[in-house]
C-alpha positions in Angstrom: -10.6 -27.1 21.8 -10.9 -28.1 18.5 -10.3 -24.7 15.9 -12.8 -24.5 13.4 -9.7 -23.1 11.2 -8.2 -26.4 11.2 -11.5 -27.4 9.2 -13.1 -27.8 6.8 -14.6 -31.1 8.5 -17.4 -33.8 7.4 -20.2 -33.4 9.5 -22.3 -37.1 10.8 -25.7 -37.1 11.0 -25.6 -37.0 14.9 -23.0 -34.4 15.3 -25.1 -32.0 13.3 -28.1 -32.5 15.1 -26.4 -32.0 18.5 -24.7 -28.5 17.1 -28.2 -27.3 16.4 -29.6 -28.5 20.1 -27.0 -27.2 21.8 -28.0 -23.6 23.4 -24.4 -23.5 24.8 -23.1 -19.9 23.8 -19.4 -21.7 23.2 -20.8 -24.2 20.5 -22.6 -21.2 18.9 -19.7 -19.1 18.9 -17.9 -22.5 17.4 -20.0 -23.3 14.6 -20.4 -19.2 13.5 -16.6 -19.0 13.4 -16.5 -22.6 11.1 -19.0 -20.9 8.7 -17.4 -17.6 8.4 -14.5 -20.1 6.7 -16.1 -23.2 5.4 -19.2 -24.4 4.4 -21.4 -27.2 6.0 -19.5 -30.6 4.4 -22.3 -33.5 4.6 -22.4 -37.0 3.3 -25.1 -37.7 0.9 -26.0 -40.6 3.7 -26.0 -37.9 6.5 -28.6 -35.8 4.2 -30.3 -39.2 3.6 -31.0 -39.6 7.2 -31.7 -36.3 8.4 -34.6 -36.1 5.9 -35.7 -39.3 7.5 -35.5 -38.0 10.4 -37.6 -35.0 9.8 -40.1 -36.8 8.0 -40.7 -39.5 10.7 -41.1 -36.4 13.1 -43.4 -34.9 10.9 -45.7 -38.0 10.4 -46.0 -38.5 14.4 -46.0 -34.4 15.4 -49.6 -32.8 16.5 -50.9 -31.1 13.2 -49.9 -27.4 14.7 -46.3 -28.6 15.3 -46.2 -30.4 11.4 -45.3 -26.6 9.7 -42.7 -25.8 12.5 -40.7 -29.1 11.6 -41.4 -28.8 7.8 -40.0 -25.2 8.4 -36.9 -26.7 10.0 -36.1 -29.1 7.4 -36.1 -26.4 4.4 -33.9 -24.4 7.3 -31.5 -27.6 7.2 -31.6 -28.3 3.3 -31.0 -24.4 2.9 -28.2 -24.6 4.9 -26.0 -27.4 3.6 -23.4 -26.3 1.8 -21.3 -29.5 0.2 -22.9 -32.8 -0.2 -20.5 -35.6 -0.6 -21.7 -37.8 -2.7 -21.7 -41.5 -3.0 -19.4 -42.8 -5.9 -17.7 -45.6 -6.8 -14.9 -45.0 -4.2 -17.0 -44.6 -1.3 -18.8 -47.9 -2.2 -15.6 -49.7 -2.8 -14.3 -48.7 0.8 -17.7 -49.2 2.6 -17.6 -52.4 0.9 -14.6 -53.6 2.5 -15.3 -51.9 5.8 -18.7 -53.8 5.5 -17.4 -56.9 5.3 -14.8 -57.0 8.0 -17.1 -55.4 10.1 -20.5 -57.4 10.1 -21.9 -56.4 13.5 -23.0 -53.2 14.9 -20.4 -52.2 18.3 -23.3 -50.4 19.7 -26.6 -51.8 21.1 -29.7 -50.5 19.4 -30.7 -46.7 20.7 -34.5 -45.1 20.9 -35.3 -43.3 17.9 -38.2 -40.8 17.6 -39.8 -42.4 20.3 -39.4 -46.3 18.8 -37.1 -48.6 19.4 -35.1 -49.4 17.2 -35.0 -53.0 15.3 -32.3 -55.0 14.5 -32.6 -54.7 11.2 -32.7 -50.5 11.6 -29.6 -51.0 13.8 -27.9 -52.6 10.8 -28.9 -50.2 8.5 -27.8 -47.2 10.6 -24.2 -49.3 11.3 -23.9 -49.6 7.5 -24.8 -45.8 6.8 -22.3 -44.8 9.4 -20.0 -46.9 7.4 -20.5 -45.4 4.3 -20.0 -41.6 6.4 -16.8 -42.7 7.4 -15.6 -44.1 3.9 -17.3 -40.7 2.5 -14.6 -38.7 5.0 -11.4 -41.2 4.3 -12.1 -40.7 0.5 -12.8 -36.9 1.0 -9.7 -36.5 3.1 -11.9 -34.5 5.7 -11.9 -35.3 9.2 -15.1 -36.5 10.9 -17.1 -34.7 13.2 -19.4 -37.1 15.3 -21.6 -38.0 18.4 -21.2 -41.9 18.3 -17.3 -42.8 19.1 -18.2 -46.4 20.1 -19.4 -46.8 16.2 -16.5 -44.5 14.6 -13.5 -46.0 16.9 -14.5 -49.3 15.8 -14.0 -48.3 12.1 -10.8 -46.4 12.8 -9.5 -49.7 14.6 -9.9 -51.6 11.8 -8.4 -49.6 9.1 -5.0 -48.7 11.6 -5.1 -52.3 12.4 -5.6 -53.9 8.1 -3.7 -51.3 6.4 -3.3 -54.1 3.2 -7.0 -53.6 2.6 -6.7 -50.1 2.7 -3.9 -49.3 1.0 -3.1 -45.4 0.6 -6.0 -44.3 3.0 -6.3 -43.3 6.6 -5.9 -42.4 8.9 -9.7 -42.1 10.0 -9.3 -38.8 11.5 -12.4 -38.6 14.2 -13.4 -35.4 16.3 -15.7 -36.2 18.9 -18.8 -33.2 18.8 -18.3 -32.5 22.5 -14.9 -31.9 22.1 -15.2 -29.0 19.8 -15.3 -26.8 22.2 -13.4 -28.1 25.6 
């Protein structure tokens, strides 16, 4: 079990959304016990793509599901407590990270009921690139839901270290793990 007093921890987009599925009482009691001490930590990408996400929902929902989604949304902006955001740090990492690695690990995944392109598989490899450099600058571990995607990036910095001088480790925690 991961303690949520060991926190505070950078949340990724699929980590969050699998904390607010879950109806397991032992991730509940997890995530109330991590925000009596710490606030929700996001990356600016993370908010990026959950308001995607929303919005995408929203567009393809029956109109009398459209206000319960645009109700959750404002439920997840409201809740958010520190966005990372994007500076000149972050972009210099992801830069690097971007370049050394040019393909996605993982094969494309079903998205709000579409497959996902190539070129949206891209996209999502270089915005869970720019999570991770938004944890290694923050100094904040990583929570996640995608370890194939995260490993790879944590493999690479342990394995450069002379193109990443001064950071690292990536320090991952694997969602399902919080609470086994």
């Amino acid at each position: 079990m991961v303690e949520p007093a060991f926190g505070p921890y950078l949340f990724d987009t699929s980590a969050q959304s699998w904390l607010e599925r879950s109806a397991d009482p032992l991730v509940k009691q997890w995530v109330a016990n991590y925000l009596l001490r710490y606030p929700i930590h996001a990356s600016a990408v993370t908010v990026m793509e959950r308001v995607r996400g929303y919005a995408l929902l929203e567009a393809q929902a029956a109109p009398e599901r459209r206000e319960f989604i645009a109700t959750t949304r404002r439920l997840y902006l409201d809740a958010i407590g520190v966005v990372h955001a994007v500076d000149g740090a972050v972009a210099l990492l992801a830069g690097e990270l971007s370049a050394l690695l040019r393909q996605p690990p993982s094969p494309p995944k079903q998205a709000h009921h579409l497959a996902e392109s190539r070129q949206d598989r891209l996209v999502r490899w270089r915005s869970d690139i720019l999570i991770a450099a938004t944890a290694l600058v923050a100094n904040l571990p990583l929570v996640h839901h995608n370890p194939l995607d995260f490993e790879t990036i944590r493999l690479v910095i342990e394995t450069t270290p002379g193109r990443f001088p001064g950071l690292g480790p990536l320090n991952l925690v694997n969602v399902l793990r919080l609470t086994s």
